[in-house]
Phi, psi and omega in degrees: 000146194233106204265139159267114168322284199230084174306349170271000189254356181280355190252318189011296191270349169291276202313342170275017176290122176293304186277015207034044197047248180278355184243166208274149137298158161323305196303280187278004154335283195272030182277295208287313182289353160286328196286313182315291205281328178304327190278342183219080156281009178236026181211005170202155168259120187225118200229168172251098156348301156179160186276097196317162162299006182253333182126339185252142190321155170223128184288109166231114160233137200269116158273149169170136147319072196324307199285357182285130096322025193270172160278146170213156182245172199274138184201140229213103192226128162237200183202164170040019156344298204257084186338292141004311204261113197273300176349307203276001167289296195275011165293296172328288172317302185314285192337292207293342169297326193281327182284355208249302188309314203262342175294171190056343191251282202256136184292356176267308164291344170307286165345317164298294181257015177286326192237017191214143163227123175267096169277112163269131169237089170304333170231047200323338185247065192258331141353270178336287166338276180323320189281318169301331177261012178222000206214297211215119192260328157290034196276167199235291198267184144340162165293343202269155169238094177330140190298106192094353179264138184280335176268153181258153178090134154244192196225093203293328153299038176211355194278335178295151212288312224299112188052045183293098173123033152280223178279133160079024170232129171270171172236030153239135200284006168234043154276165186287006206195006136356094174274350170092187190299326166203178169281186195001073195269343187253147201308298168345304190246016164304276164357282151332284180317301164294001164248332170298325191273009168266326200253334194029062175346162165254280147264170179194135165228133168250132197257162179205197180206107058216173171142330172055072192222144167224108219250142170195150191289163046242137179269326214280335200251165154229006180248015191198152185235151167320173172271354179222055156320307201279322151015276180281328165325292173335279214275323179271344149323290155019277191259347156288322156305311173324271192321313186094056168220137150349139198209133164179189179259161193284341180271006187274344151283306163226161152304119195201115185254153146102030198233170141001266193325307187295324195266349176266348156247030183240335194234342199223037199031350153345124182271132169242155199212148167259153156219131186247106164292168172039181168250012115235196195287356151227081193307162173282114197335317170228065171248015164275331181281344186262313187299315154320307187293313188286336191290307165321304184294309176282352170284338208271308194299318182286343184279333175277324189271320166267079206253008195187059197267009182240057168224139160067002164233161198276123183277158167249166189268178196310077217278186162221158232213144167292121179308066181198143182237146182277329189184145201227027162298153196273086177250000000 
């Protein structure tokens, strides 16, 4: 992995772009999910989920095959946690379109959505979002500035209850890695917690950047692996061959409490996976189109194979995972 010294002057020529080339504004984020349910009403749905601290909308739209009468299961994409990261917006979108496009045409997204409901949350941060793409292009968390706190932001990865405020989560509000005041203090990820308990996952992937890495828990520890280690091992080895990305548990990149990955199996069964696209936090426009494709090919393998991935396998107990860290960039 390779860190760039000075990351506002390597984006330069993307922000100074009105539209931001190939990548969305907020604007048009929420243009295009509108034009989706106008254009297919017999495959989405699109609602706001809750109102950010600022006043903007946080985005949910549900795929599914309205006219199926099948069993179907539950399935879970988000973006943009990490304001920064533009990528992980345009994977979600890029899905819904390849899933809005592919029904009736290709036999697998039928197939697919006959039988799934597909939640997209494309921008869990758009605050944030917005501020990176207008203001400060490295910026990291949310917008809010906590009650007593001198700093603005939280690191909404960091906010989820599940072993909430441990290593590689701070308690000063102007760290990158800021966990707020308690857990789920924040609207962002109130939201999440609230659709799992609606939706009840199967699976869920949160995409971020950068590292071309596939991430599964446990994040909060390096000293211990799930009871369903080979599980995740199983499906995310996997989807690292698709991509040419790293497979690996999320604390052998760093120690990390309070993420995504861990409270969405600990508390809500899921298998959840992070996949840290590209190789910065903003790829070069034309390194977006290859990372959309491969992304696309592991969303399409994990959502057909792992639809029930904790039934009928053999668990493993609690293992102990090498004490060691790969790298300790903030993705």
């Amino acid at each position: 992995i390779t860190a760039v010294q000075d990351v506002d002057a390597v984006f330069a020529e993307i922000t100074a772009k009105e539209d931001l080339g190939i990548y969305h504004t907020f604007e048009e984020m929420e243009d295009e999910l509108r034009t989706t349910v106008e254009t297919y009403p017999n495959l989405s749905n699109l609602r706001v989920g809750a109102q950010s601290h600022e006043g903007r909308p946080i985005y949910v739209l549900e795929l599914t095959a309205k006219d199926s009468t099948r069993d179907k299961v539950n399935f879970l994409v988000t973006g943009t946690h990490h304001a920064r990261e533009w990528i992980s917006t345009e994977v979600p979108m890029a899905f819904i379109k390849h899933l809005t496009e592919g029904y009736g045409q290709d036999a697998l997204i039928t197939e697919l959505l006959d039988t799934s409901v597909i939640v997209v949350v494309p921008m869990v941060n758009p605050d944030g979002g917005v501020y990176s793409r207008t203001k400060k292009t490295m910026w990291r968390k949310n917008r809010r500035k906590p009650e007593g706190n001198w700093m603005t932001g939280v690191d909404n990865n960091r906010n989820y209850p599940y072993h909430f405020g441990g290593a590689g989560a701070s308690g000063w509000s102007g760290s990158q890695t800021y966990h707020g005041p308690k857990s789920l203090s924040e609207v962002e990820n109130q939201l999440i917690v609230q659709l799992a308990q609606e939706y009840g996952f199967k699976t869920a992937v949160s995409f971020h950047s950068y590292s071309e890495l596939v991430l599964w828990p446990w994040g909060y520890t390096t000293r211990v692996q799930t009871k369903d280690n080979e599980i995740f091992v199983k499906y995310g080895t996997k989807m690292g061959e698709i991509m040419g990305y790293r497979p690996m548990q999320a604390s052998q990149l760093y120690a990390a409490a309070g993420i995504f990955d861990d409270t969405m199996y600990a508390d809500y069964g899921v298998l959840a996976y992070t996949i840290e696209l590209g190789k910065q936090f903003i790829p070069k426009e034309e390194d977006v189109p290859e990372i959309l494709d491969k992304s696309i090919k592991a969303l399409r393998y994990l959502f057909t194979n792992a639809r029930n991935p904790f039934r009928s396998e053999e668990h493993t107990s609690e293992l102990q995972s090498p004490d060691h860290l790969v790298c300790r960039l903030l993705l």
